[in-house]
N, C-alpha and C positions, 0 to 999 in steps of 0.2 A: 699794210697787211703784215701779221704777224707768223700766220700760219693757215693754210688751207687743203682743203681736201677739194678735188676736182675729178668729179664721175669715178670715187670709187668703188670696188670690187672686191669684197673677202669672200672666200669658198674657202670650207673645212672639207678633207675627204673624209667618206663615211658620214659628209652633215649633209653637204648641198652650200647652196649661197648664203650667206651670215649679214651681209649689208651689200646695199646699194643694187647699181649706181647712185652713191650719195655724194651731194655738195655742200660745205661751208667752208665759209671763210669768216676768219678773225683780226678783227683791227687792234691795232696796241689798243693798252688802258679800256679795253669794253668787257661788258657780262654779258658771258651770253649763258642762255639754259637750253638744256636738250632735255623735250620730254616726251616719251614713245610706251610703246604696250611693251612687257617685257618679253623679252628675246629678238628686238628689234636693230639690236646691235648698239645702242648705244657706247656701253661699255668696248667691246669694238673700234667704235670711231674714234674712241679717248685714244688706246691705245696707239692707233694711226697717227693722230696727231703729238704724242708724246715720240715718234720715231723707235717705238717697242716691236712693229709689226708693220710689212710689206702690203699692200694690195697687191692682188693679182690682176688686176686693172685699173685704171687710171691713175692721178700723180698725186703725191702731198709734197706741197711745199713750206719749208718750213724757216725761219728767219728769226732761228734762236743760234747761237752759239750752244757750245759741250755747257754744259750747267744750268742754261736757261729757263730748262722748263723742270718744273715736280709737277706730280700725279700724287692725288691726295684717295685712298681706296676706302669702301665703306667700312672697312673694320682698320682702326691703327696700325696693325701691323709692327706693334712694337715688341722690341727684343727685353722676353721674360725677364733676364738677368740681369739686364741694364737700368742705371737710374737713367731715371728722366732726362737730366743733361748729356748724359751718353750717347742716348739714342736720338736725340735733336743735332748731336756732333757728329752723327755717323757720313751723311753724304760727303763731310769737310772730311774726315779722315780717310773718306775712298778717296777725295779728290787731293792728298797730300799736304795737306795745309798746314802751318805750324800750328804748335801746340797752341802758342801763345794768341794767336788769331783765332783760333777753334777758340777759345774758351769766350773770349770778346765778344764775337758771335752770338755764341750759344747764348752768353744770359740778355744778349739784348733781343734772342729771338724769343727766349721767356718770359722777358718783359712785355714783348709786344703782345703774347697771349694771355698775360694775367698770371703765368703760373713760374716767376722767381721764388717763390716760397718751397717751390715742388720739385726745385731743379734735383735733389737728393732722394727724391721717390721713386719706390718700383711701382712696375706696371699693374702690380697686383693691389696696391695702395692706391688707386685713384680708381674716381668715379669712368663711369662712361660717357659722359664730357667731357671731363679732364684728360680723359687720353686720347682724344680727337683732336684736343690743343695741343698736344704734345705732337703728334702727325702733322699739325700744322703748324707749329713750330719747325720741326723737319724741314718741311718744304720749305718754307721761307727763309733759313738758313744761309741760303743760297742767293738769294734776295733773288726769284726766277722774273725772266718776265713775261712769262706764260706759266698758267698754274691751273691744273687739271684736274676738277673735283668730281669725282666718282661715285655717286651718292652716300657722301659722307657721314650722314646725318640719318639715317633711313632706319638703324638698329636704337636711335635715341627717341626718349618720351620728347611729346610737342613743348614743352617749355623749355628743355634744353635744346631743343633743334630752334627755336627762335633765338634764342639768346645765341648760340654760335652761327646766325644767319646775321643777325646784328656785328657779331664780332669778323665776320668777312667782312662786310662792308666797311667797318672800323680800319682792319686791314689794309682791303686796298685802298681805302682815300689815302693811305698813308704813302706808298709807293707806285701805286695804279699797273699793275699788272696786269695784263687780259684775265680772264678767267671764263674757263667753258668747264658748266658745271650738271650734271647730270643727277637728274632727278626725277620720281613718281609723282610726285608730290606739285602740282599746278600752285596752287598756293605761294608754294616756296619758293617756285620759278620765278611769277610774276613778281614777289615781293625782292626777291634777290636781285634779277637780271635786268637789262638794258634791252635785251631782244628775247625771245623763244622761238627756238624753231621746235614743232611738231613732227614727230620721225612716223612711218607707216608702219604696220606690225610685217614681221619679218620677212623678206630679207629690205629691210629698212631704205624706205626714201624719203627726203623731203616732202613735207605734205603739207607743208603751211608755217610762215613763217607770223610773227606779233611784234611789231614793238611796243613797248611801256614806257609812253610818254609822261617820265615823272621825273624829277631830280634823284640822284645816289650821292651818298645814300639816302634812303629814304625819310619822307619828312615826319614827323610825330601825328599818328590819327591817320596815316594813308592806308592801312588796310581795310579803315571803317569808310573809306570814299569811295565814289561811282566808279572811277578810274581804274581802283583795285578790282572793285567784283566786275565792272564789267570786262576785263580783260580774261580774268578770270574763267566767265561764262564763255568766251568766245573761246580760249582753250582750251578750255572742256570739251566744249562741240566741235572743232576741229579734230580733238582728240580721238574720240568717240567713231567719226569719221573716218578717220586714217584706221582704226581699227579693226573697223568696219562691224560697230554694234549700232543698233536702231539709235534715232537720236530725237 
């Protein structure tokens, strides 16, 4: 176990309760998806398990070292001003790294996204895929071994959210990281992750958990197979359920 949350508790004052009692736990090297109605706290639980925020009840335990984990958010989040290679360099230079190691880094973590051509680009110069590589360049920087994706992909058209669902999975075979990744998007779940847990609509609980007995990454023609839709249909309807809309 890499990291887990155990009968947590968020209460906002002035909101009421935000999640839980919620449970998961994370194994090294697995995918997991988190998919819920929004305001179900997802985003929430990310936080918890990135060690950003407290519950007010129950424990996270976490089994990362200082560095180990990046949070990947749905908008990049990159610095206007900065090229591309800067802002991939930035956690290395809060975390005091030499020059000469920040730079090694960084172009091997733009290599591994595709975009060494771009390392001298502003943010304002690239698509909206391209600067989701760049965020994910960022994280992986740091080579984490938990990595926190926050519906990353959720402001992009479906051809580039396939293509950077492909380029995760390219990813982690390459290091195998956990990754707990949060999305609307069932689809994307099932074709991404290893598991799906189903959150209830707010204040969020486990409501059903799926796994997707398939190889990762995935094999060429698996979203046109039974395996895919029917998993699929079955998170749908669990969904829909935890929701609590007719089904």
């Amino acid at each position: 176990m890499i990291a887990a949350l155990r009968d947590v508790v968020v209460e906002y004052a002035g909101r009421g309760r935000a999640l839980g009692p919620f449970s998961l736990a994370v194994q090294p090297g697995e995918i997991v998806a988190v998919v819920g109605p929004s305001g179900c706290g997802k985003s929430t639980a990310l936080r918890l398990l990135a060690g950003l925020e407290q519950p007010g009840a129950g424990e996270v335990e976490r089994q990362v070292g200082r560095g180990g984990t990046a949070l990947v958010f749905q908008s990049p989040t990159l610095m206007p001003w900065a090229e591309a290679a800067a802002n991939v360099a930035l956690p290395l230079e809060l975390a005091g790294r030499p020059v000469g190691e920040r730079r090694e880094r960084v172009a091997h973590a733009l290599r591994r996204v595709g975009l060494s051509d771009a390392a001298r680009a502003f943010p304002a110069e690239l698509s909206g895929g391209m600067a989701m590589r760049v965020s994910l360049a960022r994280a992986l920087v740091t080579e984490p071994r938990l990595l926190l994706l926050d519906e990353p992909f959720a402001a992009l058209d479906g051809l580039t959210r396939r293509r950077l669902v492909e380029d995760v999975h390219r990813l982690w075979a390459q290091t195998r990281p956990a990754i707990v990744f949060v999305t609307h998007d069932v689809d994307e779940a099932v074709y991404l992750a290893s598991r799906v847990v189903v959150m209830t609509a707010g204040p969020g609980r486990a409501a059903r958990e799926v796994a997707i007995e398939a190889p990762l990454p995935r094999p060429p023609g698996f979203r046109a197979g039974a395996a895919f839709r029917n998993a699929v249909e079955e998170i749908s309807e669990a969904l829909d359920k935890a929701a609590g809309a007719p089904v």
